[in-house]
PyMOL Python script that loads the backbone (N, CA, C, O; Angstrom):
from pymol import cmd

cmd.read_pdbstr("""\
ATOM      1  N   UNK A   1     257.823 -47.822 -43.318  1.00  0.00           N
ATOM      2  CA  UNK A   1     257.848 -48.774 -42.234  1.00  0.00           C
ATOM      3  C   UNK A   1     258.941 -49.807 -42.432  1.00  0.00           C
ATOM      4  O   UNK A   1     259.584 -50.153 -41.441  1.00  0.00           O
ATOM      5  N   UNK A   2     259.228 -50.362 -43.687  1.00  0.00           N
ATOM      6  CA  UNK A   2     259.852 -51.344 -43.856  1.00  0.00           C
ATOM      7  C   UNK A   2     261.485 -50.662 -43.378  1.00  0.00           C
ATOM      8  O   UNK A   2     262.175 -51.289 -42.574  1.00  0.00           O
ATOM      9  N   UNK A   3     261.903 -49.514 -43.895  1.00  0.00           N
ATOM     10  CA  UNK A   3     263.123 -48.644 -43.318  1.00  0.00           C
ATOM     11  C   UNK A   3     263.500 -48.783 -41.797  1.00  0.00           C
ATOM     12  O   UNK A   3     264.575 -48.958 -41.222  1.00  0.00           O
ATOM     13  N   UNK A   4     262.310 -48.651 -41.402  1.00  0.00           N
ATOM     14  CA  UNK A   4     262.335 -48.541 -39.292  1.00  0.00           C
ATOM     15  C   UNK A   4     262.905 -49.765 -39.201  1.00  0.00           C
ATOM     16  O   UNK A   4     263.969 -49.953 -38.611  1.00  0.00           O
ATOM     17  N   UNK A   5     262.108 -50.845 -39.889  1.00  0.00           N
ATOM     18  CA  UNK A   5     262.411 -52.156 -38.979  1.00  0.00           C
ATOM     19  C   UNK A   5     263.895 -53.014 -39.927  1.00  0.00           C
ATOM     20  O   UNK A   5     264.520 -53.945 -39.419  1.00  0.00           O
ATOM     21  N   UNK A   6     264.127 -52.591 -40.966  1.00  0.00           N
ATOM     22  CA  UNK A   6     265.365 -53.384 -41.548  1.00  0.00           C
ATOM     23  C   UNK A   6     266.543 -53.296 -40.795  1.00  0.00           C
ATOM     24  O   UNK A   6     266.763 -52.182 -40.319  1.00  0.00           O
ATOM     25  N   UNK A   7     267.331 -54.151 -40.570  1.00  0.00           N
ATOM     26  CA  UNK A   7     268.741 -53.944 -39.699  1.00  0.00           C
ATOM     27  C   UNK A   7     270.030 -53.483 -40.134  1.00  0.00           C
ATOM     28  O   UNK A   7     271.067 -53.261 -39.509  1.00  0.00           O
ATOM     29  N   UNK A   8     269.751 -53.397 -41.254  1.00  0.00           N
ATOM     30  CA  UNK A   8     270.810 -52.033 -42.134  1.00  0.00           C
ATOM     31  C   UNK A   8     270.549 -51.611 -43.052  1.00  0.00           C
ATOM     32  O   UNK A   8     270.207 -52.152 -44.103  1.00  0.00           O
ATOM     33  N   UNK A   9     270.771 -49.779 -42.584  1.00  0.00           N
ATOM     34  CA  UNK A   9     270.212 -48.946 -43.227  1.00  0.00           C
ATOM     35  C   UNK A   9     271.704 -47.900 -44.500  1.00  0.00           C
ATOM     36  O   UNK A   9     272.368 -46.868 -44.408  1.00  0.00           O
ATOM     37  N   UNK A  10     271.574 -48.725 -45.245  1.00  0.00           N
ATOM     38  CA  UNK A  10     272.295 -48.498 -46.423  1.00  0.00           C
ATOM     39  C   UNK A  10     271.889 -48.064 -47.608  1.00  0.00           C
ATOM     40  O   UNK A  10     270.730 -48.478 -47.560  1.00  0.00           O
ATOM     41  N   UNK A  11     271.988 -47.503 -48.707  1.00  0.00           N
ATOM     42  CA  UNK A  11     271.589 -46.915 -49.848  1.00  0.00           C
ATOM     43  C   UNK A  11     270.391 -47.164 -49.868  1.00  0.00           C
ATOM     44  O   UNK A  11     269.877 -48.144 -50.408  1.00  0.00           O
ATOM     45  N   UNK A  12     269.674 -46.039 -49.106  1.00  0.00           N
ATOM     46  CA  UNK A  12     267.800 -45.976 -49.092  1.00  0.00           C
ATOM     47  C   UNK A  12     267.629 -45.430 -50.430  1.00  0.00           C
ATOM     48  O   UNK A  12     266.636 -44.891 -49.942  1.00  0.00           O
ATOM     49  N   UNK A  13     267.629 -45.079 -51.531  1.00  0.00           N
ATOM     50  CA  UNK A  13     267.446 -44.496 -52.932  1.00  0.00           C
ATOM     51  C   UNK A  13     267.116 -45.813 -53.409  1.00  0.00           C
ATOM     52  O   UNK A  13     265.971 -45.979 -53.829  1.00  0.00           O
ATOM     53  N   UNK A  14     268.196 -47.103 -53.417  1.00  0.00           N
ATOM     54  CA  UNK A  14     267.856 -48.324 -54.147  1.00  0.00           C
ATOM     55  C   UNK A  14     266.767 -49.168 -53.068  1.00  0.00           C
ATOM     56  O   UNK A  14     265.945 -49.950 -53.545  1.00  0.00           O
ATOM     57  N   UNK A  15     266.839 -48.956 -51.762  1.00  0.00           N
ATOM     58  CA  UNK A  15     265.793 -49.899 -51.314  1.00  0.00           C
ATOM     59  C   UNK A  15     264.136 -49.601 -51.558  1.00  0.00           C
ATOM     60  O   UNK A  15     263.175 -50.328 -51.807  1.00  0.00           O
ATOM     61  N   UNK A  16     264.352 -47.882 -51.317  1.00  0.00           N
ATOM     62  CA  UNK A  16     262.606 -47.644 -51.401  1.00  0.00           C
ATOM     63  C   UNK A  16     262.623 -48.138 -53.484  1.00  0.00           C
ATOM     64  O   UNK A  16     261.423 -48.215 -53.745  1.00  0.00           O
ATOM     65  N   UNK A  17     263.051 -48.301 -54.194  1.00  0.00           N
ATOM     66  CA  UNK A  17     262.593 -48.626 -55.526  1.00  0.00           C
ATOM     67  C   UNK A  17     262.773 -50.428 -55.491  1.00  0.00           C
ATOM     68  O   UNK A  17     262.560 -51.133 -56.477  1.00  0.00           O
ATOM     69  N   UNK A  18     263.051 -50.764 -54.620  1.00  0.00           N
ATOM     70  CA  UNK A  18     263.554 -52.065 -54.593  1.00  0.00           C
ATOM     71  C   UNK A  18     261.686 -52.649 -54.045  1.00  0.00           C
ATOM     72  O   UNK A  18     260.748 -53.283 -54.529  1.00  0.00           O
ATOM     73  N   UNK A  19     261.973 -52.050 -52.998  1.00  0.00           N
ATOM     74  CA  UNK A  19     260.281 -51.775 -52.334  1.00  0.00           C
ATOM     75  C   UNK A  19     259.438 -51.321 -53.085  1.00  0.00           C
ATOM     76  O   UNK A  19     258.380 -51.917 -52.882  1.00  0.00           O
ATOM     77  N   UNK A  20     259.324 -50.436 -53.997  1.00  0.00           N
ATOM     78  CA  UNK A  20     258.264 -50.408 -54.785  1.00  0.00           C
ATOM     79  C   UNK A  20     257.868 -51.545 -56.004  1.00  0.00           C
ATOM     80  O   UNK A  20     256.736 -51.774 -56.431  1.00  0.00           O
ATOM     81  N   UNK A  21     259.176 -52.196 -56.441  1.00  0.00           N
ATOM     82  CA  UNK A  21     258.625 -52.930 -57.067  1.00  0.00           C
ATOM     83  C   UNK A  21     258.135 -54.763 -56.497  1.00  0.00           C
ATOM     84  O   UNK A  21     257.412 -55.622 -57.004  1.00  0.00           O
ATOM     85  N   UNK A  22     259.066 -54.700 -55.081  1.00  0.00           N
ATOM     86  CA  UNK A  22     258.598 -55.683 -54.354  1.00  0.00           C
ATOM     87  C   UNK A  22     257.185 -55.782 -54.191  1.00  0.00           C
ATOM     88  O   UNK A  22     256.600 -56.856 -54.332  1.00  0.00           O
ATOM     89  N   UNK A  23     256.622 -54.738 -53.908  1.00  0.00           N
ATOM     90  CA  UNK A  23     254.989 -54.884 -53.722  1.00  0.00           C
ATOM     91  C   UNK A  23     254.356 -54.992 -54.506  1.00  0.00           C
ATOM     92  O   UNK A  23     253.151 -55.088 -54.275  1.00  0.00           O
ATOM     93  N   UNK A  24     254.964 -55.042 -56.150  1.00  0.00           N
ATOM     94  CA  UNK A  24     253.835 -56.275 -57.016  1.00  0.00           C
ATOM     95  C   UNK A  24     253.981 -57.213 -57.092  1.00  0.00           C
ATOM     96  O   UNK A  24     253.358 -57.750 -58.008  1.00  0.00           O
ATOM     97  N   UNK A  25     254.776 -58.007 -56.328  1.00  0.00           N
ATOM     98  CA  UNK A  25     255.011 -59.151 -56.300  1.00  0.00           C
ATOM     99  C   UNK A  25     254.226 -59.397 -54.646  1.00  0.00           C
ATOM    100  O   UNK A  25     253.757 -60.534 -54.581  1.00  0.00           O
ATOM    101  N   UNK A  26     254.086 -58.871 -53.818  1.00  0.00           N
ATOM    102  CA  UNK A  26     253.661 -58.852 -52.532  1.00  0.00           C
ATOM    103  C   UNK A  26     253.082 -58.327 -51.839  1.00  0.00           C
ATOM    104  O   UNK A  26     253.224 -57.126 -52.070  1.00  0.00           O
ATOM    105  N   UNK A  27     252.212 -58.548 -50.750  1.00  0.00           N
ATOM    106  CA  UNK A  27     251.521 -57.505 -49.949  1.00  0.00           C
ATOM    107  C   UNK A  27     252.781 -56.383 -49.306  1.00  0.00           C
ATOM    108  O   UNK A  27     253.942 -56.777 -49.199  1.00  0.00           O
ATOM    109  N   UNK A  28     252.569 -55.652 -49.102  1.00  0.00           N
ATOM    110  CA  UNK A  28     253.745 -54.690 -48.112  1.00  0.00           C
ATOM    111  C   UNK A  28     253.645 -55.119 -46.815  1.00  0.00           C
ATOM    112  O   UNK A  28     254.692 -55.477 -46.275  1.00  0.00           O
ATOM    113  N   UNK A  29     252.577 -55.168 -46.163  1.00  0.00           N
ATOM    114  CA  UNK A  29     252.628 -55.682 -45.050  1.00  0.00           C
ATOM    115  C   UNK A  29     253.174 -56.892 -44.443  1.00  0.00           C
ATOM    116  O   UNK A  29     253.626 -57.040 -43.308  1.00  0.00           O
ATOM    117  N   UNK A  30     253.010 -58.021 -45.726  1.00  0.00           N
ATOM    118  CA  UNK A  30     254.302 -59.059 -45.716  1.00  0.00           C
ATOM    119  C   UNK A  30     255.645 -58.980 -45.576  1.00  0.00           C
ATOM    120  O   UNK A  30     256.520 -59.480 -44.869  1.00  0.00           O
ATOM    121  N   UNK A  31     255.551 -58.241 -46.419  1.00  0.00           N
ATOM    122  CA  UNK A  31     257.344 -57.631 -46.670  1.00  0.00           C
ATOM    123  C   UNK A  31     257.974 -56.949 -45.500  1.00  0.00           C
ATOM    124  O   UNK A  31     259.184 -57.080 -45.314  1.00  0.00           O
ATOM    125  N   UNK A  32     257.117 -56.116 -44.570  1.00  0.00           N
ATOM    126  CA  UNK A  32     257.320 -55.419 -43.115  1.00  0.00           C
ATOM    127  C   UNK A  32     257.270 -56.227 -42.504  1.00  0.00           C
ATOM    128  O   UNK A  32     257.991 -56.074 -41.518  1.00  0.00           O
ATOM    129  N   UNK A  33     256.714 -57.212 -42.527  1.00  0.00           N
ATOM    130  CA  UNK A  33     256.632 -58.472 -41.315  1.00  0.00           C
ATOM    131  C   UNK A  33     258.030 -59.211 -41.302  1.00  0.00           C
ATOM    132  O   UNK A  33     258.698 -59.318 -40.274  1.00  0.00           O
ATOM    133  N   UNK A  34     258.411 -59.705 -42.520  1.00  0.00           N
ATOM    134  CA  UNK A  34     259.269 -60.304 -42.986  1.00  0.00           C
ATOM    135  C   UNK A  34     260.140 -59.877 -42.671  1.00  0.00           C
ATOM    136  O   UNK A  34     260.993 -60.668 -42.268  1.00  0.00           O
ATOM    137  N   UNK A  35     260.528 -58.175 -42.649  1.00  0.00           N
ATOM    138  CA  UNK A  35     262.134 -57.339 -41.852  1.00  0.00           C
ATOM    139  C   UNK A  35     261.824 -57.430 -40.783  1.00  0.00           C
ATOM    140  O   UNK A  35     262.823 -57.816 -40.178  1.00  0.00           O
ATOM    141  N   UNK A  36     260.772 -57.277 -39.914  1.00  0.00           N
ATOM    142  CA  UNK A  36     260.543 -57.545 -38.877  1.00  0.00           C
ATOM    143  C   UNK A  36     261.189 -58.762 -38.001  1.00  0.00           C
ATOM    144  O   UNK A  36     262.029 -58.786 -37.102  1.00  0.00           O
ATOM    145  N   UNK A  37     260.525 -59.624 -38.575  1.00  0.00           N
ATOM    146  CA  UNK A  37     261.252 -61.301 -38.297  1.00  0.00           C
ATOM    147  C   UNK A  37     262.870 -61.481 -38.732  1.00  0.00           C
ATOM    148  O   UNK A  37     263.695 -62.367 -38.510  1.00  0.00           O
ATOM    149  N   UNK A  38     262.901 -60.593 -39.239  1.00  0.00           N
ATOM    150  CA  UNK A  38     264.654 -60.997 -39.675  1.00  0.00           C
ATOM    151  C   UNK A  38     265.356 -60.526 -39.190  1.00  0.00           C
ATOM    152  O   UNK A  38     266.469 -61.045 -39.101  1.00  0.00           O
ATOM    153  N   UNK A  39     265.117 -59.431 -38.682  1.00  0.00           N
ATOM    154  CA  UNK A  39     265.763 -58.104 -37.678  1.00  0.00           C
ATOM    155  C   UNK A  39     265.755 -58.734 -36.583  1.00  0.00           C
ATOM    156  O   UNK A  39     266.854 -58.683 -36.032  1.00  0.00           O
ATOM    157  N   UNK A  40     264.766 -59.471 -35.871  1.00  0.00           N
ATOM    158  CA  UNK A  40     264.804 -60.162 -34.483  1.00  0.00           C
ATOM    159  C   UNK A  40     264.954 -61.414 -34.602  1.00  0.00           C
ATOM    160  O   UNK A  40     264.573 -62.073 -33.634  1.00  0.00           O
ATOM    161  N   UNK A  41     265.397 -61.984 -35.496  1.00  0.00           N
ATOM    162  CA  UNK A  41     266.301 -63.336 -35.463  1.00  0.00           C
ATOM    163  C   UNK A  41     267.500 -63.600 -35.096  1.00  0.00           C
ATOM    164  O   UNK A  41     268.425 -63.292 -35.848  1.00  0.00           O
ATOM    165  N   UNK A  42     267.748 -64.227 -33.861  1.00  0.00           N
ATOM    166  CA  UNK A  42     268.525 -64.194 -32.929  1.00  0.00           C
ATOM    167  C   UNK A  42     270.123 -64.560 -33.837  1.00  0.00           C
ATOM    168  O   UNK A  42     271.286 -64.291 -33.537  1.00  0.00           O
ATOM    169  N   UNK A  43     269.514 -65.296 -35.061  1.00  0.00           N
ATOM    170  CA  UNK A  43     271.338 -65.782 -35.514  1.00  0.00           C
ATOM    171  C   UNK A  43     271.263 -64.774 -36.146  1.00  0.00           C
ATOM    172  O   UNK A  43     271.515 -64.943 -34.953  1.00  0.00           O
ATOM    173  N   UNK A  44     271.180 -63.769 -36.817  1.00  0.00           N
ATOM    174  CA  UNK A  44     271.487 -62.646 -37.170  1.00  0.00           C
ATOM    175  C   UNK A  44     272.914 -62.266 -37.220  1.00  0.00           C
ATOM    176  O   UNK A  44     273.604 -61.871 -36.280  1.00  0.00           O
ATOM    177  N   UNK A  45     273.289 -62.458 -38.564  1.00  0.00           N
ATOM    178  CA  UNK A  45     274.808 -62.070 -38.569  1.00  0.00           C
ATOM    179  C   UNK A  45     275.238 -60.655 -37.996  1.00  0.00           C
ATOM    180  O   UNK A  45     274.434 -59.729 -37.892  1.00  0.00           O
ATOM    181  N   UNK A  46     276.477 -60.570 -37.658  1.00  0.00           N
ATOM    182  CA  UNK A  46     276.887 -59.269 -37.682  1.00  0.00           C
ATOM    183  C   UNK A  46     276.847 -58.198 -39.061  1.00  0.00           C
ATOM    184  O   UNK A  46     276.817 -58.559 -40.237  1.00  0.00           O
ATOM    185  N   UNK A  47     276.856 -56.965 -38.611  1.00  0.00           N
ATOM    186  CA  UNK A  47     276.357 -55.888 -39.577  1.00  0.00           C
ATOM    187  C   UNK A  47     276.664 -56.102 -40.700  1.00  0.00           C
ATOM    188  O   UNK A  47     275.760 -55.994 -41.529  1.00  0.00           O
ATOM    189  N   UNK A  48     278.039 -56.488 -41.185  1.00  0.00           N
ATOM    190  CA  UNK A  48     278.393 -56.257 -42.165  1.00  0.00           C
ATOM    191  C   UNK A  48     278.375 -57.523 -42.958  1.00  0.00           C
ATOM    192  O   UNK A  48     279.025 -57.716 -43.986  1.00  0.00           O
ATOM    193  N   UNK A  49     277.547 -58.385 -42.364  1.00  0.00           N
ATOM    194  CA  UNK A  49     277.044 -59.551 -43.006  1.00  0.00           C
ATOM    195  C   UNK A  49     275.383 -59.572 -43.735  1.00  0.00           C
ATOM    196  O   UNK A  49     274.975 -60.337 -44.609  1.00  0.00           O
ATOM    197  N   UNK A  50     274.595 -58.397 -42.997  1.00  0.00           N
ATOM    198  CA  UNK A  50     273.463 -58.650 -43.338  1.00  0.00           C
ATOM    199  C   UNK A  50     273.133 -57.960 -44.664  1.00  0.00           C
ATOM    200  O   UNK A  50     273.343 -56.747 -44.655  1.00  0.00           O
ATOM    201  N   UNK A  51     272.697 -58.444 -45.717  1.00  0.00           N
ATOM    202  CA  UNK A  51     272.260 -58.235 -46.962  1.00  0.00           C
ATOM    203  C   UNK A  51     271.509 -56.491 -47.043  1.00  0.00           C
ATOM    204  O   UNK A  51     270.522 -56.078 -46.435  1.00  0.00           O
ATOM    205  N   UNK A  52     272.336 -55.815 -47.941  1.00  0.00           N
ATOM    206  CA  UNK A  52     271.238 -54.579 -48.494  1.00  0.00           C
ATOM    207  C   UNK A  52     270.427 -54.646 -48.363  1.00  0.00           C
ATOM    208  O   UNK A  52     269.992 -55.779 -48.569  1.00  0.00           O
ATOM    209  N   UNK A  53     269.452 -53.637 -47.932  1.00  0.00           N
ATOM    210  CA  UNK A  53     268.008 -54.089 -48.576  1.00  0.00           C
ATOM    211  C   UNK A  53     267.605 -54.170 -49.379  1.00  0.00           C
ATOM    212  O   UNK A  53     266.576 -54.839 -49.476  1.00  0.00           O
ATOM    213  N   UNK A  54     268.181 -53.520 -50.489  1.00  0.00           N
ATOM    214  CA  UNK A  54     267.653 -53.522 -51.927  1.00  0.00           C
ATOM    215  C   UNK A  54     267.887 -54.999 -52.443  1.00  0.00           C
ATOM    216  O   UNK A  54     267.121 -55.615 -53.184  1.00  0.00           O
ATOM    217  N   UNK A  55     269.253 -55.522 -51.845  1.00  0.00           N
ATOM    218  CA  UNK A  55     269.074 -56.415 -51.958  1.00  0.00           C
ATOM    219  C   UNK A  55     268.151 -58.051 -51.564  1.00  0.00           C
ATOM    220  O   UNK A  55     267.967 -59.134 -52.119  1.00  0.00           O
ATOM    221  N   UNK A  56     267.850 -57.507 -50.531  1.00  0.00           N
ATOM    222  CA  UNK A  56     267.123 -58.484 -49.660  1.00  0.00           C
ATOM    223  C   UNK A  56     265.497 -58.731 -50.139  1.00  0.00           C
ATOM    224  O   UNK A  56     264.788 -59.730 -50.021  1.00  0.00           O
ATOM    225  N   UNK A  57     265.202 -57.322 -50.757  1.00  0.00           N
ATOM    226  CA  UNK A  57     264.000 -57.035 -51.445  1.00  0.00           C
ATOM    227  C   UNK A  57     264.339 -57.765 -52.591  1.00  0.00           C
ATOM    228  O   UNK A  57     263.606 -58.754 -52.567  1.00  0.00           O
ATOM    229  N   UNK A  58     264.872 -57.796 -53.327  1.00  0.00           N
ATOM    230  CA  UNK A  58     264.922 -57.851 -54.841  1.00  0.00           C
ATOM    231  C   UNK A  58     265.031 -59.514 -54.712  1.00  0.00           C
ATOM    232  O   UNK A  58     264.687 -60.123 -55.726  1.00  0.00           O
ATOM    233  N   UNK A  59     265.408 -60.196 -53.736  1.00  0.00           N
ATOM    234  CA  UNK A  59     265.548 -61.381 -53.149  1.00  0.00           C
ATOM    235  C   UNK A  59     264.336 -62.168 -52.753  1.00  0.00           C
ATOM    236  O   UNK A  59     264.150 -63.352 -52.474  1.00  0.00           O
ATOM    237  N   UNK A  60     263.695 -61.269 -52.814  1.00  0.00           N
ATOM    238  CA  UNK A  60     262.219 -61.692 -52.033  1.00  0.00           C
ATOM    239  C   UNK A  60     262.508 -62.515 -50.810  1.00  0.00           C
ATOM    240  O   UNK A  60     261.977 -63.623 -50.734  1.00  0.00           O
ATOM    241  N   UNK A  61     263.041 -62.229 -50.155  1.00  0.00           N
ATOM    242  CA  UNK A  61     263.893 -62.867 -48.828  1.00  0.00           C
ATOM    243  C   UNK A  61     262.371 -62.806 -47.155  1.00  0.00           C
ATOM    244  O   UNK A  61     262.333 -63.507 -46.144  1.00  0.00           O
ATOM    245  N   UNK A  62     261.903 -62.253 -47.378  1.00  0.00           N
ATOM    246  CA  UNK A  62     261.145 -62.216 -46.566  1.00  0.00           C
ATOM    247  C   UNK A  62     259.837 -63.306 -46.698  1.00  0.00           C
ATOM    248  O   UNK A  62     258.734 -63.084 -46.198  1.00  0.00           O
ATOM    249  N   UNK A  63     260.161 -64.434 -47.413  1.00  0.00           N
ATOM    250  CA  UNK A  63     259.741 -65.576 -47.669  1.00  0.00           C
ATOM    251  C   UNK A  63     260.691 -66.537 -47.175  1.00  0.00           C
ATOM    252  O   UNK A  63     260.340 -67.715 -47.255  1.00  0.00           O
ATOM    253  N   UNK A  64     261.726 -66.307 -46.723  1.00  0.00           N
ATOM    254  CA  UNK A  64     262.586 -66.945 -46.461  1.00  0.00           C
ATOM    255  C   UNK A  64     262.260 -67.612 -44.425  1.00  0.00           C
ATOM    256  O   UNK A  64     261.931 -66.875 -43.495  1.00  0.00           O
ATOM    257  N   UNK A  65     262.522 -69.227 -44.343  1.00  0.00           N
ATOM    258  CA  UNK A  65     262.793 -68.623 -42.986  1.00  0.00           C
ATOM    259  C   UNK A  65     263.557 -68.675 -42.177  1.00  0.00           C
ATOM    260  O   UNK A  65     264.695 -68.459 -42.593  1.00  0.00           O
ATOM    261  N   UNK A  66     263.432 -68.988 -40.533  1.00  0.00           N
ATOM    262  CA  UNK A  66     264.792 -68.269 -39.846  1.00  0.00           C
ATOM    263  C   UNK A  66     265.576 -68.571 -40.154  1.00  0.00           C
ATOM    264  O   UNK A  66     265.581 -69.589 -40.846  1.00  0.00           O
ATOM    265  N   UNK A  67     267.088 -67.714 -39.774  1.00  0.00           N
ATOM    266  CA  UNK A  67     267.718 -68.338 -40.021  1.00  0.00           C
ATOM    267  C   UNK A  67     268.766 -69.259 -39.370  1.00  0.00           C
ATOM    268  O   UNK A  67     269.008 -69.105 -38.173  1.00  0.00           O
ATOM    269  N   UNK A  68     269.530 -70.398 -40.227  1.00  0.00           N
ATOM    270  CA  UNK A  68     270.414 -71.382 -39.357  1.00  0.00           C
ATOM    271  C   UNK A  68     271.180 -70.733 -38.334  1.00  0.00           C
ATOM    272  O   UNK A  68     271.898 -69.735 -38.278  1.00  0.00           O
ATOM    273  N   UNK A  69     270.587 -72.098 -37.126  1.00  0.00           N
ATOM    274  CA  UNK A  69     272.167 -71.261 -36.150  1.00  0.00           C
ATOM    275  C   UNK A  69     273.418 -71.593 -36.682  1.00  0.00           C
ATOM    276  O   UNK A  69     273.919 -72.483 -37.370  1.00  0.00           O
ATOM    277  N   UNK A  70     273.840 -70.249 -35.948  1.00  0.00           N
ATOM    278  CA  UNK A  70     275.302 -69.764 -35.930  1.00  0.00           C
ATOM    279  C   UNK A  70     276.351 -70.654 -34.897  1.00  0.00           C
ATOM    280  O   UNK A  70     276.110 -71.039 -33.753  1.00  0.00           O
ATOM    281  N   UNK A  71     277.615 -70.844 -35.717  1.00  0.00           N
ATOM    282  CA  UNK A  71     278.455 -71.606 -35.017  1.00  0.00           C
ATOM    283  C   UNK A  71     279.420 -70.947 -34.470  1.00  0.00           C
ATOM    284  O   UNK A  71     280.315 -70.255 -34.956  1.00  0.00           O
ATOM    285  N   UNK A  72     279.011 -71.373 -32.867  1.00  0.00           N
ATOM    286  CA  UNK A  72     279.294 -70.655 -31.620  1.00  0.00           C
ATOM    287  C   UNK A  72     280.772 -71.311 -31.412  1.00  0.00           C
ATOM    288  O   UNK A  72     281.064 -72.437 -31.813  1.00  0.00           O
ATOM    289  N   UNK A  73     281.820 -70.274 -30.596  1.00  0.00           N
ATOM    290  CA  UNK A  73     283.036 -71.184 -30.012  1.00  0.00           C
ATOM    291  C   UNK A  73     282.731 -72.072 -29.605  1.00  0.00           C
ATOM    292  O   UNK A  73     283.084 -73.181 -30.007  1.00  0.00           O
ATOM    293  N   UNK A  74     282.034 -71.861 -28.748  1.00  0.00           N
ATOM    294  CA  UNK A  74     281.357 -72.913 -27.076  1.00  0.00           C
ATOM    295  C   UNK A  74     280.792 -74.716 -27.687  1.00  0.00           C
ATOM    296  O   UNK A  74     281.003 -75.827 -27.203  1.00  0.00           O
ATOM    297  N   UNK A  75     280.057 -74.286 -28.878  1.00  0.00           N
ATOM    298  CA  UNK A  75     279.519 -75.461 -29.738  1.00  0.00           C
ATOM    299  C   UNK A  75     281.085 -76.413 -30.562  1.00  0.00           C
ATOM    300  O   UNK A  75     281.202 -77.638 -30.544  1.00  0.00           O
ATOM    301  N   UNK A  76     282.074 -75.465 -31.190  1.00  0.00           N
ATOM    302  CA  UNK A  76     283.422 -76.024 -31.695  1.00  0.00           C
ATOM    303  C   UNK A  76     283.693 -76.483 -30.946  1.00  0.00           C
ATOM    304  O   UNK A  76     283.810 -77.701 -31.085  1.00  0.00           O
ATOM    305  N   UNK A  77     284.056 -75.775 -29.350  1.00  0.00           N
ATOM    306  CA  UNK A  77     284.661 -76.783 -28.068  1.00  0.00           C
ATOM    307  C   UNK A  77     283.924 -78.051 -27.739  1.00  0.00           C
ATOM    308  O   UNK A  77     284.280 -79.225 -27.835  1.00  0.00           O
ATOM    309  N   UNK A  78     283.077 -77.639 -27.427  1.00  0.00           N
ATOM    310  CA  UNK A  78     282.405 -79.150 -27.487  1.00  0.00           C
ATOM    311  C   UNK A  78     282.435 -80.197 -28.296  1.00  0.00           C
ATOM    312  O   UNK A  78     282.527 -81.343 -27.854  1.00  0.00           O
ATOM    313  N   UNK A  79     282.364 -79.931 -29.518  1.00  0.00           N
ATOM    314  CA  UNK A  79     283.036 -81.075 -30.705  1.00  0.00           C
ATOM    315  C   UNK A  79     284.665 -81.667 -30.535  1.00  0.00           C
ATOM    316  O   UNK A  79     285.166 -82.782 -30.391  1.00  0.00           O
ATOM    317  N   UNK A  80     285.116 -80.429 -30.627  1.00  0.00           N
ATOM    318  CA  UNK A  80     286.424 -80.730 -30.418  1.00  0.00           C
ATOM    319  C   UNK A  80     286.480 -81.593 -28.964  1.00  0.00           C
ATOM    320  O   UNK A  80     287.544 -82.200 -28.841  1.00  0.00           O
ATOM    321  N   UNK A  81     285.935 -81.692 -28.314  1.00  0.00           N
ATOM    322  CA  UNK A  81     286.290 -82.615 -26.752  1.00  0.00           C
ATOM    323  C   UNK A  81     285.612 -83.726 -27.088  1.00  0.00           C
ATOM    324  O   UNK A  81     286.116 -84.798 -26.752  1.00  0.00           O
ATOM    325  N   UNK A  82     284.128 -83.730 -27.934  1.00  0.00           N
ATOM    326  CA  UNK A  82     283.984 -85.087 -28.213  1.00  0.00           C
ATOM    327  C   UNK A  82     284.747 -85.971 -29.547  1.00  0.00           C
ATOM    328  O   UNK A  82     284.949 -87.182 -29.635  1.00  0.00           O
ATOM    329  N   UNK A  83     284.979 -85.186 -30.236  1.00  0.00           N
ATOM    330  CA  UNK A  83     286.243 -85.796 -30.920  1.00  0.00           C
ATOM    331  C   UNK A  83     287.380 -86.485 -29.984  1.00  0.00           C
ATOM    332  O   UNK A  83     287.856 -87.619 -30.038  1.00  0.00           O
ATOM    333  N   UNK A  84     287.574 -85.689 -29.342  1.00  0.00           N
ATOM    334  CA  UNK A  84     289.098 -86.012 -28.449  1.00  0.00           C
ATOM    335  C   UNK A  84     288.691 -87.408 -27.557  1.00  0.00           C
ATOM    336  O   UNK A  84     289.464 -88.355 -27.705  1.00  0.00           O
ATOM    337  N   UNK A  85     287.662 -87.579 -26.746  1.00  0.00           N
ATOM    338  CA  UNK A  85     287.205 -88.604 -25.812  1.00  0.00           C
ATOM    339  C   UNK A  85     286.944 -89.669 -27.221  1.00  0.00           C
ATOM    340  O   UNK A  85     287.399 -90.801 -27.064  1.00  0.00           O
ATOM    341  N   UNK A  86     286.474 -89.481 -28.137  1.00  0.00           N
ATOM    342  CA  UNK A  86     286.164 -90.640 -29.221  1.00  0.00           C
ATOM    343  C   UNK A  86     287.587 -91.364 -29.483  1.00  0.00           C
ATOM    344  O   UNK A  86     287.739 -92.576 -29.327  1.00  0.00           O
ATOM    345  N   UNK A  87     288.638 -90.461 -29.908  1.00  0.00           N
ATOM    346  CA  UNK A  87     289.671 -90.790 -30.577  1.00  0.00           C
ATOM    347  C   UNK A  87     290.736 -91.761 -29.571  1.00  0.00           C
ATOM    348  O   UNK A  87     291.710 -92.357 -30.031  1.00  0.00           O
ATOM    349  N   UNK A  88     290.286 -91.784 -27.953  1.00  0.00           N
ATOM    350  CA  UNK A  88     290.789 -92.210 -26.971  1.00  0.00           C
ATOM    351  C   UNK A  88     289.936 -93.746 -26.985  1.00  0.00           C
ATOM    352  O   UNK A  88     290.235 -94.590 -26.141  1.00  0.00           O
ATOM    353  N   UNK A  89     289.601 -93.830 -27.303  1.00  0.00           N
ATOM    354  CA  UNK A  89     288.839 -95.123 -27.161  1.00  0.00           C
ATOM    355  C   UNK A  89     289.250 -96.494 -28.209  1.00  0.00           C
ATOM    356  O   UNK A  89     288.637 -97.557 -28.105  1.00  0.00           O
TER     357      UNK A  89
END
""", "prot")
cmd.dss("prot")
cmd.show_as("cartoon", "prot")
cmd.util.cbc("prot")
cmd.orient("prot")
């Protein structure tokens, strides 16, 4: 289950052992919840930003929570214009 729901699916050999030993440290069903929630977290980096799973497991990351937003152009422009109207004054 935890495979279905992780958002990249990279060297499954190290994640399912990554996962087996995660679950003495944890319920599994935590740990599925936890990819769950991370997979549908809207700041969600792009692919090649999001952590192995083996790594993410071995991280105990699914204790972790959401995560920070992401800095949007649209949010820079806006700084940058209130900078600019400040600096006029």
């Amino acid at each position: 289950m935890f495979w279905a729901h992780y958002p990249r699916k990279t060297a499954k050999g190290a994640a399912r052992a990554a996962f087996a030993k995660a679950c003495s440290r944890a319920d599994p069903s935590l740990i599925v919840t936890g990819a769950q929630q991370y997979a549908a977290d809207p700041n969600l980096p792009p692919a090649q930003y999001v952590p192995h799973p083996a790594t993410w497991l071995n991280g105990d990351r699914w204790e972790d929570g959401p995560l920070p937003a992401r800095h949007t152009p649209a949010a820079a422009d806006a700084d940058d214009e209130h900078r600019w109207t400040m600096d006029e004054r």
